[in-house]
DRENVEX-319597 format. One record per residue: x, y, z of N, C-alpha, C in turn. Coordinates in steps of 0.001 Angstrom, whole numbers, plus 500000, padded with zeros to 6 digits. Layout:
N
XYZXYZXYZ ...
***
This chain:
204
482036683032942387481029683816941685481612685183941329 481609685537939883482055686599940005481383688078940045 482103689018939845481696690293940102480573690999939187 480557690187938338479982691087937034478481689653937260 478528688446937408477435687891938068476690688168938834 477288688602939806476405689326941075476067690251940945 476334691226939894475712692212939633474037691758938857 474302691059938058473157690298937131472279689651938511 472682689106939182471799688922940522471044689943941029 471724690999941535471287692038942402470300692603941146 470789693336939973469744693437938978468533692675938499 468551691574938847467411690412938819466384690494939597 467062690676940924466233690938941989465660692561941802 466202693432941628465721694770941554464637694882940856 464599693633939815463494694159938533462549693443939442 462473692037940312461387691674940591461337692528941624 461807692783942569461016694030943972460122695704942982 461134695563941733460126696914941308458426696112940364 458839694960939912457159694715939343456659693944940726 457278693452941915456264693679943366455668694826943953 456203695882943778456257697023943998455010697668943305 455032697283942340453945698060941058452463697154941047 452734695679941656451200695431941980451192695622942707 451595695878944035451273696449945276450515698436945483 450772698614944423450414699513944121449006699774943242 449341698776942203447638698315941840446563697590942833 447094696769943782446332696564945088445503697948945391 446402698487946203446113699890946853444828700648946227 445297700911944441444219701669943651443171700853943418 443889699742943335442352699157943013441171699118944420 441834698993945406440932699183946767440096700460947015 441260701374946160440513702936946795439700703335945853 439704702258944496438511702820943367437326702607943642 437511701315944560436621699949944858435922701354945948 436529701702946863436021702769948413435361704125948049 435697704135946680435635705956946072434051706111946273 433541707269946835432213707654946719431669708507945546 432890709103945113432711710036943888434001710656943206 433337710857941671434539710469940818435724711762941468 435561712421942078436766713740942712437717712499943224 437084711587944197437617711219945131438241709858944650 437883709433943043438532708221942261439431708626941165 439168709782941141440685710456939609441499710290939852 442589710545941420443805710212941353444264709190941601 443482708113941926444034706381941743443824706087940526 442580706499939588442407706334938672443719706272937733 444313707984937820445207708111937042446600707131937478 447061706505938636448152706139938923448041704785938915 446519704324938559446609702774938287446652703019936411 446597703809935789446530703714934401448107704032934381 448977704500935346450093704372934978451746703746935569 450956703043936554451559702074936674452288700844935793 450626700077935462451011699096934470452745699168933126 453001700718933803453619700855932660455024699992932928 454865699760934463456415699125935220457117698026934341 455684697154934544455971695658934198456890695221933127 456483696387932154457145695236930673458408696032930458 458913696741931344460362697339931737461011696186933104 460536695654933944460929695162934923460595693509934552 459844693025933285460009691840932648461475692141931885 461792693287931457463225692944930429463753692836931251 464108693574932830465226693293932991465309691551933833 464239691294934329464146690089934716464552689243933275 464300689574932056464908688133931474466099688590930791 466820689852930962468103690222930609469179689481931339 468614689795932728469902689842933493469572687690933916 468511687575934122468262685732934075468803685240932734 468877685631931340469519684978930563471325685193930610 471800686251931069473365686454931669473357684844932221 472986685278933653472959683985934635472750682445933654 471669682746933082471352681370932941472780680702931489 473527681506931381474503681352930287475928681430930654 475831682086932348477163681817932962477279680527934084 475840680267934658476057679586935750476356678303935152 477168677321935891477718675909935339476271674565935824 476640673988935539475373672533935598473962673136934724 473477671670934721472680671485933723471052672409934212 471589672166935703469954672706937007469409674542936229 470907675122935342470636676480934918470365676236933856 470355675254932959470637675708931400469719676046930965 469625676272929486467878676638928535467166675624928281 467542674202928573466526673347928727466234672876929733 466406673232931167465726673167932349464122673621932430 463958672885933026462534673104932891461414674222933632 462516674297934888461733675753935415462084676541934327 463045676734934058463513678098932896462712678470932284 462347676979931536461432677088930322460318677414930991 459482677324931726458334677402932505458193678785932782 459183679393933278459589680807933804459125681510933103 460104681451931495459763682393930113458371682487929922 458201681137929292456320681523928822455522682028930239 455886682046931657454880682326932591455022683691932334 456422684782932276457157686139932045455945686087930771 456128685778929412455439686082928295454105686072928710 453455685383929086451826685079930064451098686227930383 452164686780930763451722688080932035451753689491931150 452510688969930623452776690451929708451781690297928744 451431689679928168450573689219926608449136689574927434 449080688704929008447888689068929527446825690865930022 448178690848930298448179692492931069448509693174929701 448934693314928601448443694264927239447160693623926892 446711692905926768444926692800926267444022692769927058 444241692204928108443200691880929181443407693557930078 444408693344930487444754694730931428444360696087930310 445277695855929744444994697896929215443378697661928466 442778696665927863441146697150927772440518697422928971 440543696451930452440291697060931352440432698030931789 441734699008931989442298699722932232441227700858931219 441485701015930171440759701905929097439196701567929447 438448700821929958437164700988930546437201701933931713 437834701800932168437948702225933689437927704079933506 438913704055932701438813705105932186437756706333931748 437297705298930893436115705905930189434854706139931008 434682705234932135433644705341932887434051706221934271 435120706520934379435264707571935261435506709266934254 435332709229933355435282710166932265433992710692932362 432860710046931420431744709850931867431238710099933077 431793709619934009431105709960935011430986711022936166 432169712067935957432654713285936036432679712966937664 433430714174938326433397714157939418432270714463940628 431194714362940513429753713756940840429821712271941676 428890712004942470428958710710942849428785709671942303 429757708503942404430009706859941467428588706773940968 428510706247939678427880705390938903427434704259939369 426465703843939164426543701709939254427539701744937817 427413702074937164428616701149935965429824701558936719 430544702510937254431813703230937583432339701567938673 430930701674939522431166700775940895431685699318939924 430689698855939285431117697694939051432038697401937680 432661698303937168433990697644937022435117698367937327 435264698786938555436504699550939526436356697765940611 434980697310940529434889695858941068434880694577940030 435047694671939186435399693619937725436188692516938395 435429691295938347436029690195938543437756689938937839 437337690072936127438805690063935970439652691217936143 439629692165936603440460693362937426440901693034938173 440472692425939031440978691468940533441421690208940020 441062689417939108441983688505938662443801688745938294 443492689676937250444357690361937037445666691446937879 444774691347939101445819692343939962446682691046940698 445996689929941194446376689437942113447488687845941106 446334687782940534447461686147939512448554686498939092 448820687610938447449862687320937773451309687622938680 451052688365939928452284688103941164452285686864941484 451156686622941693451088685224942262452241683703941279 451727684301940159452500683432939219454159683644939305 454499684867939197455797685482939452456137684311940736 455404684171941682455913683424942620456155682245942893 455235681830941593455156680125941676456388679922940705 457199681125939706458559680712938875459630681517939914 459331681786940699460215682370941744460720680767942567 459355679917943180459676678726944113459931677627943046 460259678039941679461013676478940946462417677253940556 462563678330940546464168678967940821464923678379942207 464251678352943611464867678573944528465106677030944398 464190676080943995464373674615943856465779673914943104 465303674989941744466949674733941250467875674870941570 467965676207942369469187676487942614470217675850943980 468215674881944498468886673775945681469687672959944789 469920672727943848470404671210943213469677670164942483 468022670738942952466900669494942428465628670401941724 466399670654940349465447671454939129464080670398939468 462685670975939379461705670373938816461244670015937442 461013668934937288460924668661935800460095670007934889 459961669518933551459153670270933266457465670852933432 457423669345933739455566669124934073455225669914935406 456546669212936056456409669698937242456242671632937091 457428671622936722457337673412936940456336674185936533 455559673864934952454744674285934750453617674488935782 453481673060936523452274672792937184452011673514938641 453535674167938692454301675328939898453450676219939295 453630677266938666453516678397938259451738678416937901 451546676901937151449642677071936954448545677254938163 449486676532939071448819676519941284448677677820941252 449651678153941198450451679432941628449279680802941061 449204680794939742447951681569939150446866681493939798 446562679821939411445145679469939936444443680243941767 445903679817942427445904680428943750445152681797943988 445899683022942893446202684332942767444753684463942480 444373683751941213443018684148940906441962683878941701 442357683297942475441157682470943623441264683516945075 442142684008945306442522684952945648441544686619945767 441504686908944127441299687822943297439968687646943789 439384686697943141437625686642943124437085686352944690 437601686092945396437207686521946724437348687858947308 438276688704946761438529690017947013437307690420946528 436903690531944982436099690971944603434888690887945203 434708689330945807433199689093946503432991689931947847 434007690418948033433853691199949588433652692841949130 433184693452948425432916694511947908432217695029948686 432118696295949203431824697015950447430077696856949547 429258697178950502427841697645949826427374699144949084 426459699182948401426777700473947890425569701540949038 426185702697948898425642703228949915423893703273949183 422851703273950277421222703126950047421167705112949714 420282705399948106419958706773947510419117707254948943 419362708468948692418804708885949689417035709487949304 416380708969950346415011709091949660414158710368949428 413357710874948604413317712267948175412179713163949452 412700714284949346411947715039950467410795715263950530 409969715285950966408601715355951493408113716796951283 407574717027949794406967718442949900405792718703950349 405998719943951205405154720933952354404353721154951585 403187720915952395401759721145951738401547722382952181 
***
């Protein structure tokens, strides 16, 4: 293996620990938007989950920069461009990205707007429920999840025994499905919202 390969390795891996890195981080905000009592106390996750997202479609190039090196130096058929994890891989990489610019940044730009709106004063019911948005939590949790299901038809190949194509696809669709199933149970565990406090009793 040579020197300038293993570099394309170690770079491969770097890009996926930094877009693990960056939902793990949307985890976090999304929990503490989910905990926030008032917007003081939701602006600065606010702002670092609106800029996060920015990781991904920098840490997707280099994941398919440095995987198309590899996939054009390594020998047997288990690497080539018609393997079927490969192929599975790409459109799951394209998936996520296509998903997270429409689905993500309109969410993201709600989120926004309703912590705008809602100034630093105590949460909204609109603020609460979409800092709790079913697909927000879809979205935080599937698309690692997917990363992982073209992560376990890599490690397959690289045993010697590529999964077909059906197969791989059907890796990476679990794999979502998992994430999102995942997601919407997160969401269902949503703390309660605290009970208004009831108005004072004027002295006669």
């Amino acid at each position: 293996m040579s020197t300038t390969f293993l570099i394309a390795l170690f770079l491969h891996i770097a890009s996926l620990l930094a877009a693990f890195g960056a939902a793990g981080i949307m985890l976090l905000c999304n929990l503490k938007l989910r905990a926030a009592k008032t917007g003081a106390d939701a602006f600065t996750w606010g702002i670092v989950a609106g800029k996060t997202p920015l990781v991904f479609p920098i840490a997707s190039l280099g994941l398919f920069l440095t995987g198309a090196y590899m996939t054009s130096k390594a020998p047997g058929d288990a690497w080539g461009w018609g393997s079927g994890w490969i192929i599975a891989s790409l459109v799951g990489l394209i998936a996520i990205n296509v998903e997270g610019k429409i689905l993500g940044d309109r969410h993201g730009k709600e989120m926004r707007e309703a912590l705008k709106a809602n100034g630093p004063g105590p949460l909204s019911a609109h603020v609460r429920e979409v800092a709790n948005s079913r697909l927000g939590w879809i979205l935080t949790i599937a698309s690692p999840a997917l990363v992982l299901g073209a992560l376990w038809n890599m490690l397959t190949g690289a045993q010697g025994s590529p999964p077909s194509l059906g197969h791989a696809f059907l890796n990476v669709a679990v794999a979502w499905a998992i994430g999102a199933g995942i997601g919407i149970w997160i969401q269902s565990k949503a703390p309660a919202a605290a009970p208004e406090a009831a108005p004072s009793a004027v002295a006669s």
